[in-house]
C-alpha positions as CSV (number, residue, x, y, z in Angstrom):
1,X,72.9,17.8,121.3
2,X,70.3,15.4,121.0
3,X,70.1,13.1,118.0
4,X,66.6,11.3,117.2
5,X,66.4,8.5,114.8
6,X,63.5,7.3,113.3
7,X,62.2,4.6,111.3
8,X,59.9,4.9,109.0
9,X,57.2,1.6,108.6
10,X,56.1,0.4,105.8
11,X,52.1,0.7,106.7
12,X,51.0,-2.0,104.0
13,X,53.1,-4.9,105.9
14,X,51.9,-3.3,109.1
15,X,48.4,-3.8,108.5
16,X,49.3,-7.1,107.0
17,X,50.9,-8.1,110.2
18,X,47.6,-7.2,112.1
19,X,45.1,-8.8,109.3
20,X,47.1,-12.8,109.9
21,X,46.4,-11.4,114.3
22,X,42.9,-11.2,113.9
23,X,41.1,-13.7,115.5
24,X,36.9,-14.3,114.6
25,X,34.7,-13.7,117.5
26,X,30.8,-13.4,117.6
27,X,28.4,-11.1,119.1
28,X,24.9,-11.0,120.1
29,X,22.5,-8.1,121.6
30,X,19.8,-10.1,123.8
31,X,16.9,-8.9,125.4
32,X,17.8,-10.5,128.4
33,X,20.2,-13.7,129.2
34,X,17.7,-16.1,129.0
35,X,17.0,-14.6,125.2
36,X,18.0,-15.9,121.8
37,X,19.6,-13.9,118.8
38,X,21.3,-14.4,116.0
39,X,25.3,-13.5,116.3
40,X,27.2,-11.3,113.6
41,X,30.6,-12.1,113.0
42,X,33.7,-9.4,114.0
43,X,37.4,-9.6,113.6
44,X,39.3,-8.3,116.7
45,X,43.1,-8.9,118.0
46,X,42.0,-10.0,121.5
47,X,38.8,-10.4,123.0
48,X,39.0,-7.0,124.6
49,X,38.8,-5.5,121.6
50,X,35.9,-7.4,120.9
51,X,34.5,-6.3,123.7
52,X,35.1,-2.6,122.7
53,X,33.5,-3.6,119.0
54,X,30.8,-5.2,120.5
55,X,30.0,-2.4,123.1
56,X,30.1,0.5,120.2
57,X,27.5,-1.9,118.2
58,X,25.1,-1.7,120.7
59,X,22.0,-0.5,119.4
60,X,19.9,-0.1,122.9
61,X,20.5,0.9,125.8
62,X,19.7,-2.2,128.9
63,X,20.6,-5.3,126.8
64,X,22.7,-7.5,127.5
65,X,25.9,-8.3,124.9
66,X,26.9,-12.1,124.4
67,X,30.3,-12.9,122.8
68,X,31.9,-16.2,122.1
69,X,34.3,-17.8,119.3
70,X,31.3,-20.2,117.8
71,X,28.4,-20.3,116.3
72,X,26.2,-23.4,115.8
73,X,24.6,-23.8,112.3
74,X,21.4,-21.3,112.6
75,X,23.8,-18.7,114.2
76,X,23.7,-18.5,117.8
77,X,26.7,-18.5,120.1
78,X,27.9,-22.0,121.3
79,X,29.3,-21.6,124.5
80,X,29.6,-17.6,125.4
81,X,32.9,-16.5,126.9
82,X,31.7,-13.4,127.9
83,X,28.5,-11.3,128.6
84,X,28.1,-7.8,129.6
85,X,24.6,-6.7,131.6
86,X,24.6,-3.9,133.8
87,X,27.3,-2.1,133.1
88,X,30.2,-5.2,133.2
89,X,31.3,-8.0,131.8
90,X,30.8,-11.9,133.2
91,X,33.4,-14.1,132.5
92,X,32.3,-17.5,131.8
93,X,34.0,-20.4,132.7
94,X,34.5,-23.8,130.7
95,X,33.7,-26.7,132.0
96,X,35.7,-29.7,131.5
């Protein structure tokens, strides 16, 4: 015989434990690189899931998605860590 035990979560201290693992990222839909737009502001546990938030928020199809972890005071990214165009995403290096 085969016995299974299971245990049974409690799902409120679940999500509680993933709401204090959410890290603030921000997102941008540009026309091109060399474009400027104002970011909006996602929660995410990694930056691949920020990735997948950012790519479902898409609105058209062709731009090009800018995400990073900062915003400068009239809402643009500071610094992107990552941008997708043409079907992947470009990593960006800091310097320094």
């Amino acid at each position: 015989f085969l016995v299974l035990t299971l245990t049974l979560l409690n799902p409120e201290e679940d999500n509680m434990n993933i709401k204090s693992k959410m890290n603030t990222y921000y997102f941008a839909e540009l026309q091109n690189r060399n474009s400027f737009s104002q970011a909006e502001k996602i929660s995410a546990v990694s930056l691949a899931d920020a990735q997948r938030i950012a790519r479902s928020s898409q609105m058209f199809e062709g731009t090009v998605i800018e995400i990073g972890d900062k915003v400068n005071d009239d809402g643009f990214i500071l610094n992107p860590t990552c941008i997708h165009e043409n079907g992947r995403w470009d990593y960006v290096e800091e310097n320094g």
